[in-house]
N, C-alpha and C positions, 0 to 999 in steps of 0.2 A: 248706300254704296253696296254693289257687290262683290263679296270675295268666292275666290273656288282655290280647289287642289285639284292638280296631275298626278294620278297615282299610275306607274307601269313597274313593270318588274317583270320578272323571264316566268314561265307558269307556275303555277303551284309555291310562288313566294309570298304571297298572303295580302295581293291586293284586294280584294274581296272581304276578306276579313277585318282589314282594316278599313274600308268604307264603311263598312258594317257597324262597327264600334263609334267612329268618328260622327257617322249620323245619327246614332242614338244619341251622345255625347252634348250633339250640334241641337237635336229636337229638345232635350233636357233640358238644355238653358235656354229653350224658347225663340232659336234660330227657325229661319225655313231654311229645310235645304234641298238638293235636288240632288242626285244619285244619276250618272249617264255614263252606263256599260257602252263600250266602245271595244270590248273584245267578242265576238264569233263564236269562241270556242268556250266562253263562260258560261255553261248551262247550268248551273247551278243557285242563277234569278230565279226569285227574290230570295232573300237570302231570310230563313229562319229568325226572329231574334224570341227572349223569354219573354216579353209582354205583349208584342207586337208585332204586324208582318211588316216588313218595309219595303217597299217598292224600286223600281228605279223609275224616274223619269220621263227617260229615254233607255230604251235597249237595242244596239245593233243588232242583237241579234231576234230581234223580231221581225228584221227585214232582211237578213241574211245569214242563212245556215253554214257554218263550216265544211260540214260535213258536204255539203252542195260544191261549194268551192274547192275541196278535195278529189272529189271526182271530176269535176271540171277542168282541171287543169292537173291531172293528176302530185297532187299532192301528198306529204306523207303529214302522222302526229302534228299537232298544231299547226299544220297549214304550211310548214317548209316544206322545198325540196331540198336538200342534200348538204348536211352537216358538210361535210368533205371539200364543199364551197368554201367552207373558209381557210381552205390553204391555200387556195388562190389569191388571196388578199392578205400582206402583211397585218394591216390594223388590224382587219377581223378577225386574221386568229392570234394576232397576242390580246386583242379585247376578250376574247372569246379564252384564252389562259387564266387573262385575270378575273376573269365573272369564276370559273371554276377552282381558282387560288384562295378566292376570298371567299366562295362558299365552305370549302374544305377548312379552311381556319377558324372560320365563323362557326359552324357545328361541331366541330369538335370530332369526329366518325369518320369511321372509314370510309372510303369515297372507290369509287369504279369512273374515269373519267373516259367517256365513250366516244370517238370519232365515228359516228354513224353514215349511213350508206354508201359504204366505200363503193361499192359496187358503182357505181354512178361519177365516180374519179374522170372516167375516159370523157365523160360529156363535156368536160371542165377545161381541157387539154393539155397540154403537160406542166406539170407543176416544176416550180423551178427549182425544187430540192426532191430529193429521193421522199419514200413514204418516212424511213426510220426518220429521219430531219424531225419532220411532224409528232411523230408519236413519242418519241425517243427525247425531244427537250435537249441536246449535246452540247450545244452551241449557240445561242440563238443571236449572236452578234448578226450572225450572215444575214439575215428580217434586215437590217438598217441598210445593205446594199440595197437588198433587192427594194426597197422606199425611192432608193434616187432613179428608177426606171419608171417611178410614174411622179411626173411633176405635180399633181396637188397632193399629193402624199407625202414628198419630199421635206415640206416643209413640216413635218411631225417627226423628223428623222431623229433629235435631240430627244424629245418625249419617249419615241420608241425605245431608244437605244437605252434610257432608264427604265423603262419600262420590262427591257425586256432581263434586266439585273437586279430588279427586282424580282421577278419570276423564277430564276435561275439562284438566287439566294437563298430563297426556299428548298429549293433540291424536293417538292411533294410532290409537282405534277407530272405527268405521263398519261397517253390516252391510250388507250385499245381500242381496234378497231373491230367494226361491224358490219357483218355483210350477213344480211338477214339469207 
């Protein structure tokens, strides 16, 4: 029988690291295992260990550079374009709150929470709250209106609307913006 794991997480939260131990771990007790990088921007295959090198697999990125697809489709950092996309989207920026809620709790440190390429807003077109809305956290009741203007969103109206008293309970978050 074979078993696997799905490792993802937003960058630099330590998937890599943890395939790295897991297959030591996995070869230790006399498993095979197989290791398949499936991110672009993870250059830093194979990954070091103390007795041994270990491999991946499979590596996407042997058949496709990030950096190729950055300029391709002008892209910016890991392959997105434009933080500021998700004020267009209720979920994705209260998901995109609590990814930053739960980092800032979880480490303990002082945190800079960044709304990046503002400059890039206009491409998006008008957002249905002012910038301060966004940045600012005041209110975020208003997110649960704007859900019943798109019917498959609507029905997470419930989830969001705790969601976002959840967020606002804390009183931690606020973004700054960035216009390189």
């Amino acid at each position: 029988m074979v078993f696997g794991q799905v490792v993802i997480g937003p960058p630099g939260s330590g998937e890599t690291t943890y395939c790295n131990g897991m297959s030591h771990f996995l070869e230790f007790i006399g498993r095979k295992v197989a290791v398949i990088n499936l991110d672009p921007a993870n250059d830093a295959l194979p990954y070091p260990l103390q007795f041994f090198r270990y491999e991946c697999a499979v590596n996407i990125a042997d058949l496709i550079k990030l950096s190729d697809v950055m300029v391709e489709h002008s892209l910016g950092p890991n392959g997105v374009k434009c933080d500021i996309l998700i004020c267009s989207d209720p979920a994705k920026y209260v998901s995109a709150l609590l990814l930053s809620l739960s980092t800032m709790i979880h480490m303990d440190l002082p945190h800079i929470n960044v709304l990046s390429t503002i400059d890039l807003i206009q491409n998006y077109g008008k957002l249905a709250f002012n910038l301060d809305f966004y940045t600012d956290m005041e209110d975020l009741s208003y997110l649960v209106n704007e859900l019943d203007q798109d019917p498959p969103s609507a029905k997470f109206r419930k989830l969001t609307k705790e969601l976002c008293g959840v967020i606002e309970d804390y009183s931690l978050l606020s973004l700054t913006t960035l216009d390189i």
